[in-house]
C-alpha positions as CSV (number, residue, x, y, z in Angstrom):
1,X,26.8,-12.9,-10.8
2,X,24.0,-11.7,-13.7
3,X,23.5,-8.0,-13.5
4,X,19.6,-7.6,-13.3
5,X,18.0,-4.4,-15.5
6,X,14.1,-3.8,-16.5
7,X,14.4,-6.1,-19.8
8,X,15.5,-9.1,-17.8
9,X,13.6,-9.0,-15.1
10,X,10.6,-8.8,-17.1
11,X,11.2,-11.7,-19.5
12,X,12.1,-13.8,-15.9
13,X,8.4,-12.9,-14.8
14,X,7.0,-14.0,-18.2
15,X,8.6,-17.5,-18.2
16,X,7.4,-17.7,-14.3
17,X,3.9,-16.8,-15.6
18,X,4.1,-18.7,-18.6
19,X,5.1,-21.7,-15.7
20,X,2.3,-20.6,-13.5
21,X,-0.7,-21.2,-16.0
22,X,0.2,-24.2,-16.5
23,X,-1.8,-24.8,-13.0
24,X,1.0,-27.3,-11.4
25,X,2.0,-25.9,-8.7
26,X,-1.8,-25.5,-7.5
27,X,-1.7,-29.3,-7.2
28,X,-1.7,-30.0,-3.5
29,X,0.3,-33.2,-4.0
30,X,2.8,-31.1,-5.9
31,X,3.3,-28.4,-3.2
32,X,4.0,-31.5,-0.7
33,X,6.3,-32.9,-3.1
34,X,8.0,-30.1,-3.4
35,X,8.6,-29.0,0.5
36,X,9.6,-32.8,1.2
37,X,12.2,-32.7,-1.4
38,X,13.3,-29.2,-0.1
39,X,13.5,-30.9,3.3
40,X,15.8,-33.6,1.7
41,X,17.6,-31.0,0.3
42,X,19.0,-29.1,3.2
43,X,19.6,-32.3,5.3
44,X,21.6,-33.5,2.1
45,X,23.5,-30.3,2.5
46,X,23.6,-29.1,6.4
47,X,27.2,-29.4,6.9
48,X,27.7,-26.8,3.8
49,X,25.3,-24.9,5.2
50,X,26.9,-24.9,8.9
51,X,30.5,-24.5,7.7
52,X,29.0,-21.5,5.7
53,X,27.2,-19.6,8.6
54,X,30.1,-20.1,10.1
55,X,32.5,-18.3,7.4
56,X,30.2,-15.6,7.3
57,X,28.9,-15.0,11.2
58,X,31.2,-16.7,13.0
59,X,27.8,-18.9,14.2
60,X,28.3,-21.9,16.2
61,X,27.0,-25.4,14.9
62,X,24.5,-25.2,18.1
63,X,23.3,-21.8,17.1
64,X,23.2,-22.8,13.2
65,X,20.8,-25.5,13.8
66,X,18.5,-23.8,16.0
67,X,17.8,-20.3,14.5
68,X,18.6,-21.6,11.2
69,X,18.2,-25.3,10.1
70,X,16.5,-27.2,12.9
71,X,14.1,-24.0,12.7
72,X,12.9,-25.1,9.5
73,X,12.8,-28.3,9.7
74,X,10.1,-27.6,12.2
75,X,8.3,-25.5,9.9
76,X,8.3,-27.8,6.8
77,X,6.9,-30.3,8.7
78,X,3.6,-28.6,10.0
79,X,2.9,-27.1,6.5
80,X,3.6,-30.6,5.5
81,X,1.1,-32.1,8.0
82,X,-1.6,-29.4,7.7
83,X,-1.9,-28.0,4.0
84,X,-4.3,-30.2,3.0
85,X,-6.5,-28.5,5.8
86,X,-5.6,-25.0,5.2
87,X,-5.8,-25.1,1.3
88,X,-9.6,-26.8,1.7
89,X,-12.2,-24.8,0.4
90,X,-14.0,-23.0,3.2
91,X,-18.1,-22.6,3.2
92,X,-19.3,-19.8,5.7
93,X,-22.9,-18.0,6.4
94,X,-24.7,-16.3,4.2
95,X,-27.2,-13.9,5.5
96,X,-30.7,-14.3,4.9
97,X,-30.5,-11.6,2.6
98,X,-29.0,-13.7,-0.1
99,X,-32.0,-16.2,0.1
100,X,-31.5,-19.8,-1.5
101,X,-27.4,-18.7,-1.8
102,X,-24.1,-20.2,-0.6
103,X,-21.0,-18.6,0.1
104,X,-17.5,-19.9,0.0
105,X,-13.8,-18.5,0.7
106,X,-11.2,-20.2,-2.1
107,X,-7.4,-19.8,-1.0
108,X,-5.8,-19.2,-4.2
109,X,-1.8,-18.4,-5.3
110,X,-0.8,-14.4,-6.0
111,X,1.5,-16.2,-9.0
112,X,4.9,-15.2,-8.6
113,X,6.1,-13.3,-5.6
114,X,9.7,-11.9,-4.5
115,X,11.4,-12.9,-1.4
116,X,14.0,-10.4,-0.4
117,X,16.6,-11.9,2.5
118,X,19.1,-10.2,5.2
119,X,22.4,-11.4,5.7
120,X,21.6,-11.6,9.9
121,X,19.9,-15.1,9.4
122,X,20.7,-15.0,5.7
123,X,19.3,-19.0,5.7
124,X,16.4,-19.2,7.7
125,X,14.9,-16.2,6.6
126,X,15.2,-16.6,2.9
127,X,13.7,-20.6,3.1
128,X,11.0,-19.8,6.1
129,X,9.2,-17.4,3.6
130,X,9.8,-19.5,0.6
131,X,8.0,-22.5,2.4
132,X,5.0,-20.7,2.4
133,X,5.2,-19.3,-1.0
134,X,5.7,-23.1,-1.7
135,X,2.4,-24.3,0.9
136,X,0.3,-21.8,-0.9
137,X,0.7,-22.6,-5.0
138,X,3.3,-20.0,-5.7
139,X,6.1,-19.7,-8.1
140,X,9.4,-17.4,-6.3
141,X,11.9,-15.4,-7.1
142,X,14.6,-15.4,-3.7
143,X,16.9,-12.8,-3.3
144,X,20.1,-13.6,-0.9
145,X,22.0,-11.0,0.3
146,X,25.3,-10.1,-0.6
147,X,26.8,-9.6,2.8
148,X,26.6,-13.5,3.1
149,X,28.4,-14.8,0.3
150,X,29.4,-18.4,1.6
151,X,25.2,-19.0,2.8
152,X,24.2,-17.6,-0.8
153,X,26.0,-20.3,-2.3
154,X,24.5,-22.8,-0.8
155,X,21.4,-21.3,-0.8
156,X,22.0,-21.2,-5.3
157,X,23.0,-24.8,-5.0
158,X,19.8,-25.9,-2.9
159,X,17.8,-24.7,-5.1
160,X,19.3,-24.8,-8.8
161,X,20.3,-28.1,-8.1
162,X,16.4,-29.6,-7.1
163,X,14.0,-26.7,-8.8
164,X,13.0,-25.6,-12.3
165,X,14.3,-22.4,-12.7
166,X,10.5,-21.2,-13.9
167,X,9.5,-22.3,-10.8
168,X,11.7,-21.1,-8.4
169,X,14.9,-19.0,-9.2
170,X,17.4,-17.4,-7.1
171,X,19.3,-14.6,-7.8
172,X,22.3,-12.8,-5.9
173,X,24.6,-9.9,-6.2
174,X,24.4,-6.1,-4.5
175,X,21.9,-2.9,-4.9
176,X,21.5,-2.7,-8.7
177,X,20.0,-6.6,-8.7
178,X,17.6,-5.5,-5.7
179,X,16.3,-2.3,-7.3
180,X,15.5,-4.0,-10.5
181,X,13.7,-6.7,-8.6
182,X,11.2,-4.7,-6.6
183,X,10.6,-2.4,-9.5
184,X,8.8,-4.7,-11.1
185,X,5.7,-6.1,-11.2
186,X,5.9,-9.2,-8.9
187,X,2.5,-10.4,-7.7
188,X,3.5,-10.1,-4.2
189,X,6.6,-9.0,-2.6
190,X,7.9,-10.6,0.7
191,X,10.8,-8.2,2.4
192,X,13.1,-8.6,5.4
193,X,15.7,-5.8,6.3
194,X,15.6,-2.7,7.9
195,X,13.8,0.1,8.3
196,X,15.0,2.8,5.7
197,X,15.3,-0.3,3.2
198,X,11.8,-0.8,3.5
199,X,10.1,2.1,2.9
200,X,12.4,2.2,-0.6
201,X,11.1,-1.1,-1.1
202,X,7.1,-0.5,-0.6
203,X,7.7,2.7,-2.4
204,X,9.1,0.8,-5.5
205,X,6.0,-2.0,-5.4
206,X,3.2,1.1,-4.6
207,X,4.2,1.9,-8.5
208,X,3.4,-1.0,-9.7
209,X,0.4,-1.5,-7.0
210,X,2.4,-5.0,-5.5
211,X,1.4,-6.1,-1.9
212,X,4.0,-6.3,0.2
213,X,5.1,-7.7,3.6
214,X,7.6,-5.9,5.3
215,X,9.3,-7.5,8.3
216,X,11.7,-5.1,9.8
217,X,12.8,-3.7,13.4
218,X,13.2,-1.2,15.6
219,X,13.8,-0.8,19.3
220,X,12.5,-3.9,21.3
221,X,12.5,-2.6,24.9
222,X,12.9,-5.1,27.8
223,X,11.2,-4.3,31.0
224,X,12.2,-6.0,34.2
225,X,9.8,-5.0,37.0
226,X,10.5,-4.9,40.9
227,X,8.3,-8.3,41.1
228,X,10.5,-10.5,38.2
229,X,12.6,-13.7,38.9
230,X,15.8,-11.4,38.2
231,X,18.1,-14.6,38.1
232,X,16.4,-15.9,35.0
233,X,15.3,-12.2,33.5
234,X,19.2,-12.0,33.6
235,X,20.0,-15.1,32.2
236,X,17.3,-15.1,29.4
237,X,18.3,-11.1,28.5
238,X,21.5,-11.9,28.1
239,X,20.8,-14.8,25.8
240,X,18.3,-13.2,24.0
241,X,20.4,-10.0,23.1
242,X,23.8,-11.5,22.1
243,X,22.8,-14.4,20.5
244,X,24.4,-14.1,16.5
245,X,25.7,-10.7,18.2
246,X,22.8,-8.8,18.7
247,X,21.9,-8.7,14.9
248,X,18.5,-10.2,15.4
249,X,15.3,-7.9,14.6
250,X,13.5,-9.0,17.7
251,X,16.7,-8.7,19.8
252,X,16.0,-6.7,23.3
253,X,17.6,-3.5,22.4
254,X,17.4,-2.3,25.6
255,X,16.6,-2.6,29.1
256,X,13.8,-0.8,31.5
257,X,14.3,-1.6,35.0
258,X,12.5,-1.2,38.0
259,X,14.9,1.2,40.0
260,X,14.8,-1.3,43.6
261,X,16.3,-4.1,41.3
262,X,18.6,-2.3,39.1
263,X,21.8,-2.9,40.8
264,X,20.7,-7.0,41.5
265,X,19.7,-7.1,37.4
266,X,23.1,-5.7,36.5
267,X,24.8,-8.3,38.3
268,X,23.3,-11.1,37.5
269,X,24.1,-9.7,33.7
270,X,27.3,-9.6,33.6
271,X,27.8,-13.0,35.8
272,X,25.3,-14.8,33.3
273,X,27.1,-13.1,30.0
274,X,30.4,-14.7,31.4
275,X,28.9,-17.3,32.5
276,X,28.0,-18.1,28.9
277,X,30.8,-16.8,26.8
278,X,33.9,-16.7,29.1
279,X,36.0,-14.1,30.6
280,X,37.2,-13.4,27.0
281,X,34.4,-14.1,24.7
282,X,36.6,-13.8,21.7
283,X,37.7,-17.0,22.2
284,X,34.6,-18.3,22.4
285,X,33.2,-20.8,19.9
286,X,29.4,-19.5,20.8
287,X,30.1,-16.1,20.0
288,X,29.9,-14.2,16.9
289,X,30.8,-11.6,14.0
290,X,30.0,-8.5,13.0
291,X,28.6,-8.7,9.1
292,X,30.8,-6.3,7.9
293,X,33.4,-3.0,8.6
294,X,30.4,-0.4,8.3
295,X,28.2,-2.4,10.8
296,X,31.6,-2.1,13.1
297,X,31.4,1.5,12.8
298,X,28.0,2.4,13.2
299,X,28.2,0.0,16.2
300,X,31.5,1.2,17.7
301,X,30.5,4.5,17.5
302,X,27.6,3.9,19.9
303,X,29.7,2.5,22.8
304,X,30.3,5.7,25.1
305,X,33.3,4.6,27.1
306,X,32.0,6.7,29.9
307,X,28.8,4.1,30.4
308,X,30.5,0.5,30.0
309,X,30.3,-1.5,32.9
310,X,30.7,-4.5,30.8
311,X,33.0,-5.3,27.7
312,X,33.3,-2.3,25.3
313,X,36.4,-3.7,23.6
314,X,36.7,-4.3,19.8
315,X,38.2,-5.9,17.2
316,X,37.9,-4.3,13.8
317,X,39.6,-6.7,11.6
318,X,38.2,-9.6,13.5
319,X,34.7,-7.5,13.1
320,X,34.4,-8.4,17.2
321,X,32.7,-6.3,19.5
322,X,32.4,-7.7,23.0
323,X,29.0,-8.4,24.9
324,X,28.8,-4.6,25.9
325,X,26.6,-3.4,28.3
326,X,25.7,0.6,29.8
327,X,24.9,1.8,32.5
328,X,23.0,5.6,33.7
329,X,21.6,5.5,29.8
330,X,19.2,8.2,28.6
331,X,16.7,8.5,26.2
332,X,18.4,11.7,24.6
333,X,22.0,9.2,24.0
334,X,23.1,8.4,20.6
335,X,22.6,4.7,21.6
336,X,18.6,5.4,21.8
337,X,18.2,7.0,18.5
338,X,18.1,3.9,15.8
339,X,17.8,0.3,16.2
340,X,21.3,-1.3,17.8
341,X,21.4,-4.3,16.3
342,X,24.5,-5.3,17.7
343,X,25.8,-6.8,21.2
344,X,25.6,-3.3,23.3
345,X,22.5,-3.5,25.7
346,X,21.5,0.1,27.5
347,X,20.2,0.3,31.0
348,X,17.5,2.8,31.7
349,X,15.9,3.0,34.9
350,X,11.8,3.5,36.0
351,X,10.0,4.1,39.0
352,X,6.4,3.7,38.0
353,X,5.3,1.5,35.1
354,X,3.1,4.1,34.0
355,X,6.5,6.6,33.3
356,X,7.8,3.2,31.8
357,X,4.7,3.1,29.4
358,X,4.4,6.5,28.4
359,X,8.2,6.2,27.2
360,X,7.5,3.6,25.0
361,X,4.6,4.6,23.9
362,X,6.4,8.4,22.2
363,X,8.7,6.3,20.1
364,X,7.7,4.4,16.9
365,X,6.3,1.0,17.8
366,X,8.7,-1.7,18.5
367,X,8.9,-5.1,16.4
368,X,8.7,-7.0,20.0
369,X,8.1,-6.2,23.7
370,X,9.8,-8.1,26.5
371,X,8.2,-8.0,30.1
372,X,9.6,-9.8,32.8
373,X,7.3,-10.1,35.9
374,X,5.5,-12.4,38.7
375,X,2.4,-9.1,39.1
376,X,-0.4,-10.0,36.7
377,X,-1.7,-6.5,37.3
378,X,1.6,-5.2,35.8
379,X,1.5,-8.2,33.0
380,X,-2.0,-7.3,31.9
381,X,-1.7,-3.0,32.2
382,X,1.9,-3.3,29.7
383,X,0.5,-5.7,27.1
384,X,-3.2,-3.8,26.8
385,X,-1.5,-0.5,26.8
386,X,1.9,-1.0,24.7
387,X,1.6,-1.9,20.7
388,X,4.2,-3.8,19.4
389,X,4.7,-6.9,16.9
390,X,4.6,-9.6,19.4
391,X,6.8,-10.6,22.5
392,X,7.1,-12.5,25.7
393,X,6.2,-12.4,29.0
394,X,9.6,-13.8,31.6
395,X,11.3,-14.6,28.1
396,X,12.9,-13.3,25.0
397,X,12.5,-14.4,21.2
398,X,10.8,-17.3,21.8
399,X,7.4,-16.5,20.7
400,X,9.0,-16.3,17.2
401,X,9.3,-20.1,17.1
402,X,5.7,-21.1,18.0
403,X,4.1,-21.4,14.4
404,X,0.4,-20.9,16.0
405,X,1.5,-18.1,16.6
406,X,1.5,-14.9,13.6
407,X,5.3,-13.2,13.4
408,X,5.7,-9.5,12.1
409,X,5.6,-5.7,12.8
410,X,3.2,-2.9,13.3
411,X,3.8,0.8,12.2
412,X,7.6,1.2,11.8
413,X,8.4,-2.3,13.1
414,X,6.6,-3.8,10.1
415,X,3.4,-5.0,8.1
416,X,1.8,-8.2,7.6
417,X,2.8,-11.4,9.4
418,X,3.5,-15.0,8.8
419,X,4.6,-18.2,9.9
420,X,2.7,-21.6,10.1
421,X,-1.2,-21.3,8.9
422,X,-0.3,-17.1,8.8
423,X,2.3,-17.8,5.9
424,X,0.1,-19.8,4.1
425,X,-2.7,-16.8,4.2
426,X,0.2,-14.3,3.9
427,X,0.6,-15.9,0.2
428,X,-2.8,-16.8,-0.5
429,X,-5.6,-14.7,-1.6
430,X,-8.3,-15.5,-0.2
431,X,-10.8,-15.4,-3.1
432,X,-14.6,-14.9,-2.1
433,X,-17.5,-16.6,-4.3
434,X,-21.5,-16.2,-3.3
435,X,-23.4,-19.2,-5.4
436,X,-27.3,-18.2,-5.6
437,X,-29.7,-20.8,-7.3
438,X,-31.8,-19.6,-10.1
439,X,-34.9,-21.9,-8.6
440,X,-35.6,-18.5,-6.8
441,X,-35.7,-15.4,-8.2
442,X,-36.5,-12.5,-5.3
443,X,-38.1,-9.4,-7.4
444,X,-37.3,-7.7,-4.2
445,X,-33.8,-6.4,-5.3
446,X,-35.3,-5.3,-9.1
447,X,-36.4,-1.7,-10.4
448,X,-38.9,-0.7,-9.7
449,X,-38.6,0.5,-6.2
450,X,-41.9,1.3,-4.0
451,X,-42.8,1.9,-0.2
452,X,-43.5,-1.5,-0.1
453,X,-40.6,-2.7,-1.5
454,X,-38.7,-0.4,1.1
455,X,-40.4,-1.9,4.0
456,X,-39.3,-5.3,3.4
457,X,-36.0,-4.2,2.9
458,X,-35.9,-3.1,6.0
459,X,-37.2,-5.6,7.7
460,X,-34.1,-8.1,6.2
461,X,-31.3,-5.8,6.8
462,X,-31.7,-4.5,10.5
């Protein structure tokens, strides 16, 4: 793999550019063409891709297609159906104060803009982000990760083998590729990771003054009130958190409950986790991998052997950690410091939602919120008093995969949002023209000024 520095990053941007003016990818006809032929291009290779998430996460082909390839599918074809919509010239009021005027919003390309993947959903989450760049007039520059080598590949082929390198370019390898890349001076930089990544990452672009999304994490709490349905808040938990192994950003990362169902909550947990993944989920063809040895380590150091009432056991060189879940779990244990992103799930119990709340509310606000609950009073005081990314209410995830509906972060959890019409915006600006006719020309605004000039001024803007 090419070794990135300043020189070539720079001459990469200047044959994008060079691409760019050339004004065909503003062409809405273009844009379809090319998200139907990106379409055709992972069907044409959806076995590759399966067998690869497979090498590298140990997904199952159910799994594969659902987070990963059927998800974008999904996604292609709404941009498909309503671009010509969103990328329509948009008039809107003009106050009275601009007489004999017209004003109009034009959704307009950045130019060239850097898409930064993980290696959790390493294909999803490199294409979703592209498809927008794509929707809105963009040329890209995608960045795999190197934890995934088997998905990158296919990723390179998908798109070296249907795109013109000007137009969209892919590029792999480790750090030094990634620091060159958001040093430079994309028009827009699009990154998914973590938290500390991040902030090195919007540091880098505030040099070169590059907007940036920034879709990262934190610690998605899961509340389970007295009043919830704790058969399916068990079942859906469980789902929810050790899917792909807990390495999902909007994973629950742990659990709040109510302290009269606790001990009904816990059971229904560990029947529904066997229930899906077997007495031994090692064995299991729905279970996955840890990305790498350092991720085992960070993770196995959180499990305090004292607390499991549920798996535990590991596998370094399989990189398997068991659905794990703890019991009698403070805020002060090492478990509750970062993020887990991983398959161990904490227990902390609450008397009053209020004490709940206030918990929350003195960490850093979470990427998603999970409230499980039949009390509408409940349902209405967490969501106006909690801030968070986005979440569900008697679910987990799910949200994510409704494309009317704006996916990111607030505060430490993230900045900016996109899928479905959001994406488009996210890579659009949205350029602003006021047309005034020169049939009428208002001395009103002209030097010089008098009382009576003052007057009507304030009579038109009151």
């Amino acid at each position: 793999m090419e070794i990135l520095n300043n020189e070539k990053v720079l001459s990469m941007l200047s044959e994008h550019r060079d691409y760019f003016q050339t004004g065909e990818t503003r062409s809405i006809e273009f844009r379809i063409a090319q998200l139907e032929k990106l379409k055709n291009a992972i069907q044409i290779n959806e076995k590759s891709i399966v067998e690869a998430l497979y090498k590298d996460l140990h997904k199952s082909e159910f799994e594969s297609y659902a987070t990963e390839i059927g998800f974008l599918y999904d996604s292609i074809g709404n941009f498909i159906k309503n671009i010509r919509k969103w990328a329509k010239v948009k008039r809107v009021r003009t106050s009275i104060v601009h007489f004999k005027s017209k004003s109009y919003i034009y959704p307009e390309p950045f130019g060239t803009v850097l898409i930064v993947g993980p290696f959790n959903y390493p294909f999803q989450l490199i294409f979703e982000p592209l498809v927008g760049a794509i929707a809105a007039g963009n040329c890209a520059v995608v960045k795999t990760s190197e934890y995934t080598p088997n998905v990158a590949a296919v990723v390179e082929k998908i798109i070296v083998d249907n795109f013109n390198e000007k137009y969209i370019r892919v590029v792999g390898g480790g750090r030094d590729n990634n620091t060159a890349l958001i040093n430079a001076p994309f028009d827009y930089i699009f990154f998914t990771g973590s938290i500390g990544v991040g902030k090195i990452v919007m540091g880098a672009a505030a040099k070169n003054l590059v907007p940036v999304t920034l879709e990262l994490g934190g610690k998605s709490p899961c509340i389970v009130d007295k009043d919830a349905n704790i058969d399916i808040a068990a079942k859906r938990i469980a789902w929810g958190k050790f899917m792909n192994v807990g390495q999902t950003c909007v994973a629950p990362d742990y659990i709040l409950v109510h302290r009269a169902v606790k001990k009904q909550l816990i059971e229904e947990l560990i029947e529904k986790t066997k229930d899906f993944y077997g007495e031994n989920p090692k064995d299991s063809a729905d279970y996955g991998r840890i990305i790498n040895d350092r991720q085992m380590k960070r993770l196995i150091d959180l499990i305090d052997k004292d607390k499991v009432i549920l798996g535990g056991d590991f596998d370094v060189e399989e990189k398997y950690i068991a659905p794990t879940i703890l019991d009698n779990v403070t805020f002060e244990d090492k478990v509750m410091e970062d993020e887990i992103f991983g398959p161990i799930l904490p227990i902390i119990e609450y008397e009053d939602i209020n004490e709940a709340i206030k918990k929350i509310n003195s960490r850093p606000k979470p990427l998603a919120l999970y409230l499980f609950t039949e009390n509408n009073i409940i349902e209405k005081k967490v969501i106006e008093n909690v801030s968070y990314g986005g979440g569900c209410v008697n679910d987990t995830i799910t949200h994510l995969a409704n494309p009317l509906l704006p996916f990111g972060g607030v505060g430490y959890s993230g900045m900016g949002s996109y899928h479905g019409h959001k994406s488009f915006e996210t890579f659009s600006h949205m350029k602003s023209v006021l047309k005034k006719s020169t049939k009428v020309n208002i001395s009103l605004v002209f030097p010089p000024y008098n009382k009576k000039k003052i007057k009507l001024l304030r009579k038109a803007m009151k």
